[in-house]
N, C-alpha and C positions, 0 to 999 in steps of 0.2 A: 387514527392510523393504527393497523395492525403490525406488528413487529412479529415474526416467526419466534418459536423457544428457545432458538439458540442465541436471540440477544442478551436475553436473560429481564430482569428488570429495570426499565428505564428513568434514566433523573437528567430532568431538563434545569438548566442554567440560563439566565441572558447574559451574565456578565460574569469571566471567571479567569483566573490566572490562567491553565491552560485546565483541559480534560483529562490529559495524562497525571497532573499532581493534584487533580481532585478522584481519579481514581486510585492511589496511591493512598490517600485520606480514606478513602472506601474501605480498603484492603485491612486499614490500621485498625478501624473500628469493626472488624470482623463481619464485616459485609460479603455472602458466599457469591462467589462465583457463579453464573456467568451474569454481570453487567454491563449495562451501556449508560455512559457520561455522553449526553448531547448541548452543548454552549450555542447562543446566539452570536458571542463575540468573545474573544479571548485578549486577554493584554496581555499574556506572558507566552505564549505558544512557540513550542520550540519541534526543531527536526531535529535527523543526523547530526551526531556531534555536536550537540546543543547550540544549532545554528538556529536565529530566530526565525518564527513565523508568522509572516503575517497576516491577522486575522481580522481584518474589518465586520465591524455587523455585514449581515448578507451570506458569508460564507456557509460552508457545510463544514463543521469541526466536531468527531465523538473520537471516545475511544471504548473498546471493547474490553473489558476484563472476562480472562475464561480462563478454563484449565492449563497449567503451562506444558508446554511441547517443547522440545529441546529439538530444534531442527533448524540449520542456518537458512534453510530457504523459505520463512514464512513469510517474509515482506513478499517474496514472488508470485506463492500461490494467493496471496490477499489482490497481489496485483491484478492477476489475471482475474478474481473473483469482483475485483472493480472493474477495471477492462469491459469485462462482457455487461456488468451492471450496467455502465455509460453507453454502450449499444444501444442495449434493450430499452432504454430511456429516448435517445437520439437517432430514431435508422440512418443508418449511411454516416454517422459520426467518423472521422478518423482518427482514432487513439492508439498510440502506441507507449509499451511500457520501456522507462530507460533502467536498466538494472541498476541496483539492486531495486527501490522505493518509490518511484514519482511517475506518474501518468502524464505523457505531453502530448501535444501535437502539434503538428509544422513545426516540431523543436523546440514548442514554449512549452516551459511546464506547467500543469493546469490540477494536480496532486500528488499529494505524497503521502507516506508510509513511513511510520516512524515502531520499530517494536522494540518492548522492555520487558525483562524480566523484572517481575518485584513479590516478595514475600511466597515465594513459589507458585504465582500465578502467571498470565500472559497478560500483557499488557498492549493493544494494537490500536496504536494514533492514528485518523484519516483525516486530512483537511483537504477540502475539495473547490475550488475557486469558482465561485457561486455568485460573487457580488460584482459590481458593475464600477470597475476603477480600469478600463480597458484601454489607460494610457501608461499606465504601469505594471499592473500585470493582466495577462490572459486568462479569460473565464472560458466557460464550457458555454455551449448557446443558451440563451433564454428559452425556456419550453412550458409546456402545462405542469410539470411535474411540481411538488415544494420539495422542500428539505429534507422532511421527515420521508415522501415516496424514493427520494435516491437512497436513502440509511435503508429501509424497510428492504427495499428492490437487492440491495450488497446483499441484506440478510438473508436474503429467499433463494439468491443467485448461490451461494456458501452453500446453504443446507439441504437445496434442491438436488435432486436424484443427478449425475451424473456420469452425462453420453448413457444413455440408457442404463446404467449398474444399479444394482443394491443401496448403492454408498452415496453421497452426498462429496462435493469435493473436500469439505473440512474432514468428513469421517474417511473420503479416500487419502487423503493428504496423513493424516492418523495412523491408518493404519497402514500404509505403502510408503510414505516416504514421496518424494518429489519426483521420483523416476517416472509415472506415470504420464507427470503434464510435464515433463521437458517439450513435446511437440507442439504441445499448446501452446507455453511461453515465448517458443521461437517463432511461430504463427503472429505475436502478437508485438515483438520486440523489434529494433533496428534488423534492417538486412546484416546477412554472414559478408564479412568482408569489410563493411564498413571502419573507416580510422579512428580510432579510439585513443583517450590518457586513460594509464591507471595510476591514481594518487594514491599513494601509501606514506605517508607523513612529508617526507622533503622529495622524497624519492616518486619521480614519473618513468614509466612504462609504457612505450608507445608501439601501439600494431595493429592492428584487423581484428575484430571480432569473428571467434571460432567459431564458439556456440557455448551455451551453459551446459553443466554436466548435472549428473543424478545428483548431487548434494545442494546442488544452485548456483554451485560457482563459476563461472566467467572464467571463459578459457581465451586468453589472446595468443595469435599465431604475432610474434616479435622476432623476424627477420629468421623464420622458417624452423622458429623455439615453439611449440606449445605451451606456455603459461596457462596457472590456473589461480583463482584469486578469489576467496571467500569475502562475503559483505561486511561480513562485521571489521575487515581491515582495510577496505579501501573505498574509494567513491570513482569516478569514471567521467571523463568526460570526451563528448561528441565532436569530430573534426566536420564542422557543416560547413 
């Protein structure tokens, strides 16, 4: 399998605490930037807020060590660069992103997005429900593709030219800033208007989804207030 240069070099795992604290290991032992951590199974795999993840043999679990970016909307533009990935894989798939991190559809969630800073690099978790436990949680279809073609395909989908420009969505994402794909995002996310929580520790927020803004924050209309709420302080959830 070919992997594009913006994975960097890759190290395959079958069995590992998670990807994110074996690339963390990488980082310590002065391993350069950009890398990819690929696990067959994880026994410790964690999301947002160090909430477990679970990760049977079968799944899709890396993470990517690159340069770090100082930008709250990276989980979005990764999203959207999986988003079109699982397309391109499945014609007629229906994936939508729920902000800030996880990919669902019909509501279940089917991956997520986990990003860290560490030792002043970027650190970005994907685990993608690949395995066949379809009583407990929701996978993506069974298809020709493996493992390795959905990682490859994220890659190619990141660094390929984008909408006809110069730039690539990582090096538009780079150099512009998130302003560019708000259209795209909202293209790919719940409809405007939709009921939404915003959890912010004990404290819920309840209203209609506005839309995201240039920074990637989630603006809810709350009894005809525009609120706006960055990722790193809240999680969100869907009145279905």
């Amino acid at each position: 399998m070919i992997f594009p240069d913006i994975a960097g070099e890759i190290f395959y795992f079958s069995k590992i605490d998670s990807t994110q604290a074996e690339a963390k290991r990488k980082l310590d032992d002065a391993i350069s930037v950009p890398f990819t951590i690929i696990a067959d199974t994880q026994i410790a795999g964690v999301g947002r807020f160090e909430r477990k993840w679970y990760s049977p043999n079968g799944g899709t679990y890396f993470t990517w060590a690159t340069d770090y970016l100082d930008n709250p909307a990276v989980s979005l533009i990764i999203g959207i660069a999986l988003a079109n990935t699982l397309k391109k894989l499945i014609p007629g798939y229906d994936v939508s992103i729920k902000w800030p991190n996880d990919l669902i559809h019909h509501n279940d969630k089917i991956a997520g997005i986990l990003v860290e800073k560490y030792d002043n690099s970027l650190l970005i978790g994907i685990g993608i429900n690949t395995f066949d436990d379809k009583d407990n949680y929701k996978s993506i279809p069974a298809g020709e593709w493996t493992r390795d073609e959905i990682i490859s395909t994220f890659f190619h989908t990141l660094s390929s030219p984008w909408k006809n420009s110069d730039f690539s969505i990582w090096e538009s994402f780079f150099l512009y800033g998130f302003e560019p794909f708000v259209h795209d995002f909202m293209e790919l996310t719940f409809p405007q208007g939709t009921e939404i929580d915003v959890i912010q520790g004990k404290q819920v927020t309840t209203g209609r989804f506005h839309r995201v803004g240039v920074n990637g924050e989630i603006m809810l209309n709350s009894d005809g207030e525009i609120l706006r709420f960055l990722s790193g302080e809240v999680s969100i959830k869907l009145h279905t």
